[in-house]
VEXNULUM-589283 format. One record per residue (C-alpha): x, y, z; residue number from 0. Coordinates in Angstrom, 1 decimal, padded with zeros to 4 digits, m for minus. Each point is the difference from the previous one (the first is absolute). Layout:
<atoms>
ATOM       px       py       pz   lumvex
ATOM        X        Y        Z      NUM
...
</atoms>
This chain:
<atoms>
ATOM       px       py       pz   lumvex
ATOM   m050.1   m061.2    147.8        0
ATOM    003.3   m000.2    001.5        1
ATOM    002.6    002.6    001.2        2
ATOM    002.5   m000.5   m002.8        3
ATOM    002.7    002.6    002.0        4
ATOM    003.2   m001.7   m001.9        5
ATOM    000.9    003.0   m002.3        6
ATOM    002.4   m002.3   m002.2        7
ATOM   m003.5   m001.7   m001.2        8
ATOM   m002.5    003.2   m000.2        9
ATOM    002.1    002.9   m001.1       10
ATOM    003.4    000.0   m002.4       11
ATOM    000.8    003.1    001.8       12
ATOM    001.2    002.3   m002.7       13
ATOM   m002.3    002.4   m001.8       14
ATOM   m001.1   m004.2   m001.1       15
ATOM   m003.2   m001.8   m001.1       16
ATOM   m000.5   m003.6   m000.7       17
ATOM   m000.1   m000.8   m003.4       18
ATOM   m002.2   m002.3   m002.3       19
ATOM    001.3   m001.6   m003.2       20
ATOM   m003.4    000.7   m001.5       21
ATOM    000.6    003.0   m002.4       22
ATOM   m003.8    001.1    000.1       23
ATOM   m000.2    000.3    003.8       24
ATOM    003.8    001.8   m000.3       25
ATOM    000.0    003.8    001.3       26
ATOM    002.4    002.2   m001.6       27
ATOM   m000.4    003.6    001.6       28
ATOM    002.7    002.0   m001.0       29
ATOM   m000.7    002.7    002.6       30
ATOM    000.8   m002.1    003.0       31
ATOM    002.8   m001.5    001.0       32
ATOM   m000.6   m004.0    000.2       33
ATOM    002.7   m003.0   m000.6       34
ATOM   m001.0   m000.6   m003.8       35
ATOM    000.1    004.0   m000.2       36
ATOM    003.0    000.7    001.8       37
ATOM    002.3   m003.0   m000.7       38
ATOM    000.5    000.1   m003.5       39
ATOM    003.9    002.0    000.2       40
ATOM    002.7    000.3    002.0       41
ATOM   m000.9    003.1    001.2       42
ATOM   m003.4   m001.1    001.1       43
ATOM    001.8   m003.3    001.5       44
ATOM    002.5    002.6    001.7       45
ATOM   m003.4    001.1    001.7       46
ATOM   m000.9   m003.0    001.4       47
ATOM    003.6   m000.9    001.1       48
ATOM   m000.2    003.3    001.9       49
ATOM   m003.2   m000.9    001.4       50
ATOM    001.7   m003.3    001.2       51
ATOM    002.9    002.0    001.9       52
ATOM   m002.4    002.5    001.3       53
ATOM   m002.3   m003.7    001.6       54
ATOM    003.7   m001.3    001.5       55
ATOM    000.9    003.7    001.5       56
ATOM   m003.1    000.0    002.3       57
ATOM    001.7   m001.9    002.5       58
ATOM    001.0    003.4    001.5       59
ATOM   m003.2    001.4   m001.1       60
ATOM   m002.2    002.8    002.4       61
ATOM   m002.8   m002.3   m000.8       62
ATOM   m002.9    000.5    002.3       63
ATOM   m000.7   m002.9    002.0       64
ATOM    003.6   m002.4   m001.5       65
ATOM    002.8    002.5   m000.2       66
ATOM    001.5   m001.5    003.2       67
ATOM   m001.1   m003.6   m000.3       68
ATOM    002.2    000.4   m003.2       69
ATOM    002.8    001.3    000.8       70
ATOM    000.2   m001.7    003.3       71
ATOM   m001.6   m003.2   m000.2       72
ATOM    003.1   m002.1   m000.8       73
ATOM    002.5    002.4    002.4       74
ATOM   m001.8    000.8    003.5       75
ATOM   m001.4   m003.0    002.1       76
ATOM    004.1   m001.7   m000.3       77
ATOM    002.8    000.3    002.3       78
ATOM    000.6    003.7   m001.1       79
ATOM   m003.5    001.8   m000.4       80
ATOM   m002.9    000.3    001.7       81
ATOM   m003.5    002.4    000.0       82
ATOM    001.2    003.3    002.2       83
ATOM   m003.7    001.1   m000.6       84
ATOM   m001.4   m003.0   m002.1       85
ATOM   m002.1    000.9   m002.9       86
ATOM   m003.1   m002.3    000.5       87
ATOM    000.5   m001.8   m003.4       88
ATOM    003.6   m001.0    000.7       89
ATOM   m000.9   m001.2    003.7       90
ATOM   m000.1   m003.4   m001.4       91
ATOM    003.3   m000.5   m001.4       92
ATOM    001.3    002.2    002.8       93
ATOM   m001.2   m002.0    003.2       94
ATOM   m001.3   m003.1   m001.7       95
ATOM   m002.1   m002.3    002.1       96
ATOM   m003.9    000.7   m000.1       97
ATOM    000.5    003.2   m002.1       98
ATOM    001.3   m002.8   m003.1       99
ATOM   m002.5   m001.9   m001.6      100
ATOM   m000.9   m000.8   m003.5      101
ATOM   m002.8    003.0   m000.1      102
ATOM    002.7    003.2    000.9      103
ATOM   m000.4    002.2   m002.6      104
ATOM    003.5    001.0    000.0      105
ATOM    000.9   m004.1   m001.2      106
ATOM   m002.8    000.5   m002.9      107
ATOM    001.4    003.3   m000.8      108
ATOM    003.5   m000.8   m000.3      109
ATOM   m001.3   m003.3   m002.1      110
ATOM   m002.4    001.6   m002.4      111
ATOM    002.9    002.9   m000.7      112
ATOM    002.8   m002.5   m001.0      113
ATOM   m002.6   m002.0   m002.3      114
ATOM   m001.0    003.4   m001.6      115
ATOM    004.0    000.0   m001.0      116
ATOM    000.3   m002.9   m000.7      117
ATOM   m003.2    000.4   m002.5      118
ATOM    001.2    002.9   m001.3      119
ATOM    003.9   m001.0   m000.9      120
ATOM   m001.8   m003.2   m001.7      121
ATOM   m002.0    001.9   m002.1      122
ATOM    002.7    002.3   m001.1      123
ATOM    002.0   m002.9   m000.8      124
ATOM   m002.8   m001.6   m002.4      125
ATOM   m000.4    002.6   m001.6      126
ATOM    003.6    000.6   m000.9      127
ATOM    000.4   m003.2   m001.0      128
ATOM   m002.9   m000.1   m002.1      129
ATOM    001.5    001.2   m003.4      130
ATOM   m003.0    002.7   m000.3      131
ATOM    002.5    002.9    002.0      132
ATOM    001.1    002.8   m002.5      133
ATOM    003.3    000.3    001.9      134
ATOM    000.9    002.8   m002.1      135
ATOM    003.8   m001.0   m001.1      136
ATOM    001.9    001.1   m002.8      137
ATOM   m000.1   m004.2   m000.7      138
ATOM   m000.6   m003.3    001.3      139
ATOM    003.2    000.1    002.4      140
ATOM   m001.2    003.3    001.4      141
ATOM   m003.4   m001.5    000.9      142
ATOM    001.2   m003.4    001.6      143
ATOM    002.0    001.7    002.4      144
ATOM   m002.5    002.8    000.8      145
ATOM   m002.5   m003.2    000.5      146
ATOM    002.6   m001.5    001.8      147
ATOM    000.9    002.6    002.8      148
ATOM   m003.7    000.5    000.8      149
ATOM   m000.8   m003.8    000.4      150
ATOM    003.0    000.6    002.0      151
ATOM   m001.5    002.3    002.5      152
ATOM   m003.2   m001.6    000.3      153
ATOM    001.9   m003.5    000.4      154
ATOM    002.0    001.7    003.2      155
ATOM   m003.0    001.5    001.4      156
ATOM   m002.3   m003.1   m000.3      157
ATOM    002.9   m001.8    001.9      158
ATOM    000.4    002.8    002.6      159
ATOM   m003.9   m000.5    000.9      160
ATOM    000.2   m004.0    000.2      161
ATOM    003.3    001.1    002.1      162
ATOM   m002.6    001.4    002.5      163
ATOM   m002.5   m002.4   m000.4      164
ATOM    002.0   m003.4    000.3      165
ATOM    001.6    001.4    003.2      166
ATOM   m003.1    001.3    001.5      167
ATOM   m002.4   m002.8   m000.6      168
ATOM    002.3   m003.0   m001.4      169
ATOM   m002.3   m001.6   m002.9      170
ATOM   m002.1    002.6   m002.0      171
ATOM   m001.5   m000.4   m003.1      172
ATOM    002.4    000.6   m003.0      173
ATOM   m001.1    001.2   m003.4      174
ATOM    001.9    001.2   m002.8      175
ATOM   m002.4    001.0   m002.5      176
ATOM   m002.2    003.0   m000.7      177
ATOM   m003.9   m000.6    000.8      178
ATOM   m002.0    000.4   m002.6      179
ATOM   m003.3   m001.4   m001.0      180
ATOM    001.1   m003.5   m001.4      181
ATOM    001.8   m000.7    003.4      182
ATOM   m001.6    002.1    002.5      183
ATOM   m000.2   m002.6    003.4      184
ATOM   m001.7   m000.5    003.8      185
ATOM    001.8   m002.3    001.3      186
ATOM    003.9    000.3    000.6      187
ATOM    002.3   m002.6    001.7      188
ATOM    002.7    000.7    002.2      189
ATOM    003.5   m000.9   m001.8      190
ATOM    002.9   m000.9    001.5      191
ATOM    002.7    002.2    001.3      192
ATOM    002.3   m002.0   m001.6      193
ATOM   m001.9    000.3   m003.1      194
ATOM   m000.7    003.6   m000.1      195
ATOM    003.9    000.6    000.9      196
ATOM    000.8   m001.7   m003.0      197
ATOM   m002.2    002.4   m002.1      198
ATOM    001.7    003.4    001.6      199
ATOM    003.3   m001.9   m000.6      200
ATOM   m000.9    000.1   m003.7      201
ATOM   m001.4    003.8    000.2      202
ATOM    003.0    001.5    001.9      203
ATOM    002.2   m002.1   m002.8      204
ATOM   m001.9    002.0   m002.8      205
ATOM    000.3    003.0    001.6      206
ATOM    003.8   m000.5    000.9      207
ATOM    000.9   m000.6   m003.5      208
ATOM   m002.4    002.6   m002.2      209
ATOM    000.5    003.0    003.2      210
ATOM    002.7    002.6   m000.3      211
ATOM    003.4   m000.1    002.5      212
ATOM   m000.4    003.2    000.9      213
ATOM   m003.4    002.3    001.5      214
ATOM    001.1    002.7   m001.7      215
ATOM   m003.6    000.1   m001.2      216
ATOM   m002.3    000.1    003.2      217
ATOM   m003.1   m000.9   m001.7      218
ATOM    001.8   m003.2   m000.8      219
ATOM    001.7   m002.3    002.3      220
ATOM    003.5   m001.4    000.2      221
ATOM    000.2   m003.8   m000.2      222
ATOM    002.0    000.5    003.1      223
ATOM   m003.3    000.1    001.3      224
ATOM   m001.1   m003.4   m001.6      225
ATOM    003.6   m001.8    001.4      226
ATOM   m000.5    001.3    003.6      227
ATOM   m003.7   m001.5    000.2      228
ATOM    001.5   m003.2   m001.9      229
ATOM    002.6   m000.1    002.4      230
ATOM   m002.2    000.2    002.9      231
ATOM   m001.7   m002.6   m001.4      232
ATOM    002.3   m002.7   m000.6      233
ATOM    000.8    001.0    004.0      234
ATOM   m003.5   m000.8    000.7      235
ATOM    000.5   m003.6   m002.3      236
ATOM    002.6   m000.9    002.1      237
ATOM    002.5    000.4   m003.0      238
ATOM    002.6    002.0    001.8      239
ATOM    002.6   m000.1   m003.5      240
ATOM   m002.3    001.8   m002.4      241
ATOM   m001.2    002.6    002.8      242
ATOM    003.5    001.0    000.6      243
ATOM    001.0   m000.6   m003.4      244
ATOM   m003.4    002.9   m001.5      245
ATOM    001.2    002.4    003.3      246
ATOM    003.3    000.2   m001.4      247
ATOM   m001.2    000.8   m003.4      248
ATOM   m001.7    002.8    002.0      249
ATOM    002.5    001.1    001.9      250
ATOM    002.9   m000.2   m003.1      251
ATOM   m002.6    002.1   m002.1      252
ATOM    002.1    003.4   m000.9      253
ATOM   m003.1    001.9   m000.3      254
ATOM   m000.4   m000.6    004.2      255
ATOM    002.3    000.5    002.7      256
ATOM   m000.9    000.8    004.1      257
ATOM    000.0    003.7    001.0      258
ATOM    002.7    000.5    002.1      259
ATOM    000.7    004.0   m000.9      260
ATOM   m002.3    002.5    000.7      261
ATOM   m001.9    001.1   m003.4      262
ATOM   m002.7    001.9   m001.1      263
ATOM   m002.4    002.9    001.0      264
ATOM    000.9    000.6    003.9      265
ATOM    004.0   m001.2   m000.6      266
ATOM    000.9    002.8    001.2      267
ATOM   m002.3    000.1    003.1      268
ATOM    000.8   m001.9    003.1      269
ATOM   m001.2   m003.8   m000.2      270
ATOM    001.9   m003.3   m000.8      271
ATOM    000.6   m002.3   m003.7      272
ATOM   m003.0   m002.6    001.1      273
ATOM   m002.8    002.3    000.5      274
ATOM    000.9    002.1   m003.5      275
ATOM   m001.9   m002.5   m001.7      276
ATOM   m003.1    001.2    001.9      277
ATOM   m000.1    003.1   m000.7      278
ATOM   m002.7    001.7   m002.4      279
ATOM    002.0    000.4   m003.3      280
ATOM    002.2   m002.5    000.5      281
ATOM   m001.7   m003.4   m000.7      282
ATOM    000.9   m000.5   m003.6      283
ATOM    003.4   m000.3   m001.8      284
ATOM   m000.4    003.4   m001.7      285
ATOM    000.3    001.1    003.3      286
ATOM    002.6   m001.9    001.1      287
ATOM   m001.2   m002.9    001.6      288
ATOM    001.8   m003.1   m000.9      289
ATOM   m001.3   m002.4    002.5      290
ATOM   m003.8    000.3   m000.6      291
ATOM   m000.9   m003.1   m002.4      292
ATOM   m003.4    001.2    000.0      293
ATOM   m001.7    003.0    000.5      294
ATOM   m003.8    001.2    001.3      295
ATOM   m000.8    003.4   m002.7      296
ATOM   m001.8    002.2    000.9      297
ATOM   m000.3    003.6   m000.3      298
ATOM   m002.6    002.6    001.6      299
ATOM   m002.6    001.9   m002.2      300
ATOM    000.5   m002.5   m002.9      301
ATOM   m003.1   m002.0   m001.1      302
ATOM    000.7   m003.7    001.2      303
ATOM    001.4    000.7    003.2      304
ATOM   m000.6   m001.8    003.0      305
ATOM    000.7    000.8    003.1      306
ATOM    002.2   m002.5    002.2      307
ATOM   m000.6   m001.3    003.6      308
ATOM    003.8   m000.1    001.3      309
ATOM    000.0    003.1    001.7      310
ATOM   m003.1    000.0    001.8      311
ATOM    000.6   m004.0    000.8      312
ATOM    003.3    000.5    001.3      313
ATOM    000.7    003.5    001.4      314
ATOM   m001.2    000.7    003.5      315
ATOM   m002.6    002.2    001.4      316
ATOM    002.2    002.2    001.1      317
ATOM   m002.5    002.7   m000.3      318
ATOM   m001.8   m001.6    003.5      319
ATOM    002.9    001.0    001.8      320
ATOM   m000.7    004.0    000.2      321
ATOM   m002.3    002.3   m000.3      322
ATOM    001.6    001.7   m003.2      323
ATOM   m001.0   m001.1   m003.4      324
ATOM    003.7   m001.5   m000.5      325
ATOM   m001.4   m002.7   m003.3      326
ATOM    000.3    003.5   m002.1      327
ATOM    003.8   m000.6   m000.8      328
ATOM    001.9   m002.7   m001.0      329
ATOM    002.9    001.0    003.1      330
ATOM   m002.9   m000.7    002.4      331
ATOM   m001.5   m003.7   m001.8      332
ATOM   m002.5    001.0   m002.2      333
ATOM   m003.5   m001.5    000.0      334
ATOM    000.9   m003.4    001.5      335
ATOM   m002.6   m002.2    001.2      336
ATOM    002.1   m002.8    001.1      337
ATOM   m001.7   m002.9   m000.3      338
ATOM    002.8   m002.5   m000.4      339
ATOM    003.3    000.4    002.2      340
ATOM    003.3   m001.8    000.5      341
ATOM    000.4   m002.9    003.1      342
ATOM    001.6    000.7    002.5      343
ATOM    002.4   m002.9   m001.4      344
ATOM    000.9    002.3   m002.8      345
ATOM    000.9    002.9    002.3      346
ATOM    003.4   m002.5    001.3      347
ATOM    001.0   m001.1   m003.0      348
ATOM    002.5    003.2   m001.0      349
ATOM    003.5    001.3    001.5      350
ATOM   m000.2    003.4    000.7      351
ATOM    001.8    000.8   m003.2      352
ATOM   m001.9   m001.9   m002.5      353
ATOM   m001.7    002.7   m001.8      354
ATOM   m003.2   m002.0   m001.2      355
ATOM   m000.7    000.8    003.7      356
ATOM    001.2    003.7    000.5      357
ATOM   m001.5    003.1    000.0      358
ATOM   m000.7    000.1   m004.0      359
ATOM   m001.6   m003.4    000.0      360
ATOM   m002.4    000.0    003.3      361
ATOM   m001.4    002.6    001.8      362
ATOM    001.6    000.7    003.4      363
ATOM   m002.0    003.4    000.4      364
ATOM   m002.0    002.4   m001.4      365
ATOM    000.0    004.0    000.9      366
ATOM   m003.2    002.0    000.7      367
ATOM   m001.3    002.0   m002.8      368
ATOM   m000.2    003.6    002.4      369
ATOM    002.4   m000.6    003.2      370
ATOM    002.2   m002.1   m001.8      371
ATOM    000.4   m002.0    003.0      372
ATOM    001.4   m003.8   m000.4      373
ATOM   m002.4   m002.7   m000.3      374
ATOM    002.0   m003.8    000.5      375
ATOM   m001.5   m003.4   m001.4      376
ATOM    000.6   m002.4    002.4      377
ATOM   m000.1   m004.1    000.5      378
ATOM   m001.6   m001.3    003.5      379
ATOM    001.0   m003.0    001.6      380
ATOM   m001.8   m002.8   m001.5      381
ATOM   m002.0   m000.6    003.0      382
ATOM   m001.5    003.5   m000.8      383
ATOM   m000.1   m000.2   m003.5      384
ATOM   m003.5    000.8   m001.0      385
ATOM   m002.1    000.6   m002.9      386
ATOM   m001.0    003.8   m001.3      387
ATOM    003.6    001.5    001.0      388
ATOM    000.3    003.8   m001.9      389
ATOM    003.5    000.1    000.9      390
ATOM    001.3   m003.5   m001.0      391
ATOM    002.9    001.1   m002.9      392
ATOM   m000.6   m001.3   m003.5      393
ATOM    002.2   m000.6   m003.1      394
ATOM    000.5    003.4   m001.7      395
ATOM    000.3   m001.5   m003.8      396
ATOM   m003.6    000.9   m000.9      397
ATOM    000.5    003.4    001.5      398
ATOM    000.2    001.7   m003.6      399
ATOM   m001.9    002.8   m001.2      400
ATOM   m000.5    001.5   m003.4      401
ATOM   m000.5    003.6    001.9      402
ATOM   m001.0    001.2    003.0      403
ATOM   m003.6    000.6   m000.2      404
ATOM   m000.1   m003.6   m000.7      405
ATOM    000.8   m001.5    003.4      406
ATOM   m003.0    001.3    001.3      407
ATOM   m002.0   m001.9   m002.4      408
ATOM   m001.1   m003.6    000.6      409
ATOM    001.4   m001.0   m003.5      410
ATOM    003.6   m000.9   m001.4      411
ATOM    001.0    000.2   m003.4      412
ATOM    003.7   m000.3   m000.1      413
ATOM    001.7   m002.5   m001.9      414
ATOM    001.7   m002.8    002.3      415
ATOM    002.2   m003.2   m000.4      416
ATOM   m001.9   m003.5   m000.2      417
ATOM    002.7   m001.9   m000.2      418
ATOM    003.8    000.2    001.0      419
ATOM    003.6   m001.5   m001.0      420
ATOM    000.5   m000.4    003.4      421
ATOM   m002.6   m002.5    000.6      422
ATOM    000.9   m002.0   m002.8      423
ATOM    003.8   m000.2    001.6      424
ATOM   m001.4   m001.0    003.3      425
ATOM   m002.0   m003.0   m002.5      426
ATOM    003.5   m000.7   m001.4      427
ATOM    001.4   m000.1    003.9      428
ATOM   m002.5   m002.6    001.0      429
ATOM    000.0   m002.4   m003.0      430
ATOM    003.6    000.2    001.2      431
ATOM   m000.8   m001.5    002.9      432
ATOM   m002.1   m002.1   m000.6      433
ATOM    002.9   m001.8   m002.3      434
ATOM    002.6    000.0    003.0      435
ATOM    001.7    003.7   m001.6      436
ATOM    000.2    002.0    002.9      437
ATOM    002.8    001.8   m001.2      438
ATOM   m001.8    001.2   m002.8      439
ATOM   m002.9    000.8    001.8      440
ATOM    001.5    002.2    002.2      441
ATOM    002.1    002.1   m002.9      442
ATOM   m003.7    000.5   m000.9      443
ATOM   m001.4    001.2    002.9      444
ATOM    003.0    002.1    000.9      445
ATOM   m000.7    001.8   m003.3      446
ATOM   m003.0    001.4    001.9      447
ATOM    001.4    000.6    003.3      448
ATOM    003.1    001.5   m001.0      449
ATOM   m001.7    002.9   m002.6      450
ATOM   m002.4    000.3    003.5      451
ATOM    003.2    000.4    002.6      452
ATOM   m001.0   m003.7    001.7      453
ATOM    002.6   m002.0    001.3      454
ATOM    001.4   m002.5   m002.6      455
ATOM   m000.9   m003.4    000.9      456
ATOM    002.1   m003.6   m000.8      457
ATOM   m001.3   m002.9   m000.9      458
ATOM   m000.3   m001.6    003.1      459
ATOM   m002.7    002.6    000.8      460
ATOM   m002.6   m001.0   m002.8      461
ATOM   m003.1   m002.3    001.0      462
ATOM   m003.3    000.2   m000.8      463
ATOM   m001.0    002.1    002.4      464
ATOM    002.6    002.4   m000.9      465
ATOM   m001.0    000.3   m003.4      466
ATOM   m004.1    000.3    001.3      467
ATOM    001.8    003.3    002.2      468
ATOM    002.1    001.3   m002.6      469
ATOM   m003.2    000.2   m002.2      470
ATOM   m002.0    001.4    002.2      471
ATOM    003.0    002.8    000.8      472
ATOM   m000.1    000.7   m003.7      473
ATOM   m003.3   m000.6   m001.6      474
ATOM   m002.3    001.1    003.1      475
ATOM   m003.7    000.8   m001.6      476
ATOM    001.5   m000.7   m003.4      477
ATOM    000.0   m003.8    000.1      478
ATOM   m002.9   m002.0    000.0      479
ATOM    001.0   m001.8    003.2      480
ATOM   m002.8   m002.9    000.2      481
ATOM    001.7   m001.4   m002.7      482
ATOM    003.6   m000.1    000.8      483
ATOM   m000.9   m001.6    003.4      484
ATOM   m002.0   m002.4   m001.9      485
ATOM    002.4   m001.0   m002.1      486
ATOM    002.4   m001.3    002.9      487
ATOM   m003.0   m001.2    002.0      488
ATOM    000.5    002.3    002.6      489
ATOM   m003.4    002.3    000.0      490
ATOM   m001.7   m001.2    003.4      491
ATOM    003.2   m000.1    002.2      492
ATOM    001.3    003.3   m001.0      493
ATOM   m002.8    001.6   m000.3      494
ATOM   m001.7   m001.2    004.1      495
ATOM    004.0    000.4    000.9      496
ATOM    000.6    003.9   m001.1      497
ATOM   m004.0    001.1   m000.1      498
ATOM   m001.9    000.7    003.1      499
ATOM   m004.0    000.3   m001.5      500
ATOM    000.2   m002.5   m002.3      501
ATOM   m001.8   m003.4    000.0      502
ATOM    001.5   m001.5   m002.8      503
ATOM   m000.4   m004.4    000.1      504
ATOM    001.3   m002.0   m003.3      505
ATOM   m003.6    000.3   m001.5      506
ATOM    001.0    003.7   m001.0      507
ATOM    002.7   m001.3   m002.0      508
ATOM   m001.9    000.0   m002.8      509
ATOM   m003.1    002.7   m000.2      510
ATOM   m003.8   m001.8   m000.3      511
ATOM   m001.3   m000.3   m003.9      512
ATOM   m002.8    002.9    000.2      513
ATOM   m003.7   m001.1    001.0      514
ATOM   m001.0    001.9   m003.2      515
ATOM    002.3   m001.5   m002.5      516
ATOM   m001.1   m004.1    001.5      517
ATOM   m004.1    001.4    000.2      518
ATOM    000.4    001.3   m003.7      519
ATOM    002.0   m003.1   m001.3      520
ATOM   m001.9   m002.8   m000.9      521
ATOM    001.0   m002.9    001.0      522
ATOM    001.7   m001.1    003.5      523
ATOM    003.2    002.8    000.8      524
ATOM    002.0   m001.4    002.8      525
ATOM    000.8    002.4    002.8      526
ATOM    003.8    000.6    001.3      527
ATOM    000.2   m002.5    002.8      528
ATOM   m000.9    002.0    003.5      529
ATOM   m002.7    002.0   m001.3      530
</atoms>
């Protein structure tokens, strides 16, 4: 028998079974949660939706054995990341080369995951829509628009994973409906980009029109949200009008505005307006934050908490530097493992006064626990840039801490953002571009670097390239950077140009389709070209 891996055909992911239409050979436990036993009200629906959120949020999941491929995969390996002390599964889209190939676990990890959302959000969405949902309105409006703000989500999320997968692995299989016994599949063809782009165009529409303006809710997302991916999208398309066009509804949203004054639990503490937004406590507008379109939750000692991988990905080993247990206290790093650092390229990108490169936003030293002697970071030349560095400095936005005798611990649970207002100006500056507006592209992107204490910039200073830097300046570790430099064809010269250890050729453009998903498919599955 084959090795049927693809979890979009075997498993529906969420407390689910497969179905028949046969009433004698129908289950009906009531003790156990199953579809037909949980889906039959809103709030058992509201379960499921929660499930789905909980699926998309492990892309900054302590997961053993994909925490880092996740939150990584699509950021080191480019012009502005690489593996400080690779983690075995990301070596592949770290280095590329040999360590790439179409049986990596971390490719049929990162595939299997996005089909479980994407299995998930269609189910949620069938079921809505199925007229057997007790929605539990006072009347019939009541229930359509309960119906419709969870097809919503699910709609947004289902586009978010075929986000991921178009841009990792170009065609992919697209399906829109829940399994169930009456349609239940082996074989799956590859559709076309173009194709499964139109598809998320329809989703994000949905969800712009039945989502709320605002995220005053956090279990529920803005449709701020669904115009920023929409207007990345229409980017990606080529159709440079409507991207700028959904950015500006973003950006002219009153619910949403850049941080530019210091706010929120450590306001009165030394630090600067861009790295408030970072800080534990301050990720969600009842705390402030106006910038953050979407947030991570989480919470420690609640039940459905996961921890996240950004502080141990991205904070150095400091600790490797002395002989004092110095990963004890958030002052002196906390338990970093740093497995993913910034190029060298990223370290001369900043004036000395931009504060998304100052003291509060990456770490120039740390002090010893007892002597409270000085320990710097430092940068080598590139000739002696080398891999397994403890005192290579790191972005300090994943620094936060929920309490002390958390840092010590290998897990995070602080909420953190997802998804800024300040990227979706930077989409709005390059759509600009891209239509001759360099005026208006650089009143964007001044909006950044002035709330940061950059130099203004004119138009005459906005190319390409410029816009590639003054993403990276902003959206280090926060963007998924394979993507963008797809999207203006620049992956494989950037990334050999500002990355010394990677082997990056235009086969790894695109990621190979995973040996498990073409051995389990019948039929003929045609690789990614290279592999």
């Amino acid at each position: 028998m084959k090795n049927i891996k693809l979890k979009m055909i075997l498993s529906l992911c969420i407390l689910t079974i497969i179905g028949c239409d046969d009433d004698f050979l129908e289950e009906k436990p009531q003790d156990t949660l199953f579809a037909n036993t949980l889906f039959v009200n809103r709030d058992g629906l509201q379960q499921g939706l929660n499930a789905l959120y909980s699926l998309v949020r492990e892309e900054r999941s302590e997961l053993a054995g994909v925490s880092f491929e996740r939150s990584t995969a699509w950021k080191a390996g480019t012009d502005v990341a690489w593996g400080n002390y690779t983690f075995s599964s990301l070596r592949a889209v770290d280095l590329y080369g040999t360590n790439l190939n179409s049986a990596t676990s971390t490719i049929d990890g990162l595939f299997n995951w996005l089909y479980e959302v994407v299995v998930a959000a269609n189910q949620i969405i069938a079921r809505a829509e199925s007229g057997t949902i007790d929605f539990q309105g006072a009347n019939d409006v009541e229930n359509l628009a309960t119906q419709n703000l969870m097809v919503a989500q699910a709609r947004l999320l289902r586009a978010w994973a075929y986000r991921h997968l178009t841009n990792s692995w170009g065609d992919v299989p697209l399906n829109i409906q829940e399994i169930d016994g009456n349609n239940f599949r082996t074989f799956w063809e590859r559709s076309e980009v173009s194709i499964i782009q139109g598809q998320m165009i329809e989703d994000l529409t949905f969800a712009e029109q039945f989502l709320p303006d605002s995220y005053d809710d956090p279990l529920v997302l803005s449709n701020a949200v669904a115009k920023h991916y929409l207007s990345e999208l229409y980017l990606l398309r080529g159709e440079n009008s409507l991207a700028e066009q959904k950015a500006e509804e973003v950006i002219s949203n009153p619910n949403f505005a850049l941080i530019t004054e210091r706010f929120g639990v450590n306001m009165n503490e030394p630090g600067v307006p861009f790295m408030d937004q970072f800080d534990e406590g301050n990720s969600l507008p009842s705390g402030g934050n106006t910038e953050t379109l979407w947030t991570f939750l989480n919470a420690p000692d609640v039940p459905g908490t996961a921890s996240t991988a950004m502080r141990r990905t991205w904070v150095n080993r400091y600790f490797n530097l002395t002989d004092d247990d110095i990963w004890a206290f958030s002052e002196y790093g906390g338990r970093g493992i740093g497995r993913t650092a910034h190029t060298r390229y990223v370290e001369g990108l900043y004036e000395e006064q931009d504060d998304r490169f100052g003291r509060f936003a990456f770490s120039r030293f740390y002090l010893t626990e007892e002597a409270g002697d000085t320990i710097f970071t430092r940068v080598p030349s590139f000739d002696d840039w080398k891999t397994s560095d403890p005192a290579w400095p790191g972005t300090k936005k994943w620094d936060g801490f929920p309490d002390l005798p958390r840092v010590n611990a290998a897990e995070q649970t602080n909420s953190m953002p997802y998804l800024r207002l300040a990227e979706t100006y930077l989409i709005a500056a390059e759509a600009e571009f891209n239509q001759g507006k360099n005026g208006e592209a650089a009143a964007h992107i001044n909006a950044l670097r002035v709330r940061s204490n950059a130099t203004p910039i004119t138009a005459g200073d906005i190319t390409q390239d410029y816009i590639l830097d003054e993403r990276a300046r902003e959206l280090f570790s926060e963007e998924h950077r394979r993507y963008t430099l797809n999207r203006m064809g620049r992956l494989v010269e950037r990334t050999l140009q500002h990355n010394k250890f990677s082997q990056i050729t235009e086969r790894d453009i695109l990621f190979p389709i995973p040996q498990n998903f073409i051995d389990s498919n019948d039929g003929v599955t045609e690789q990614n070209p290279g592999y």
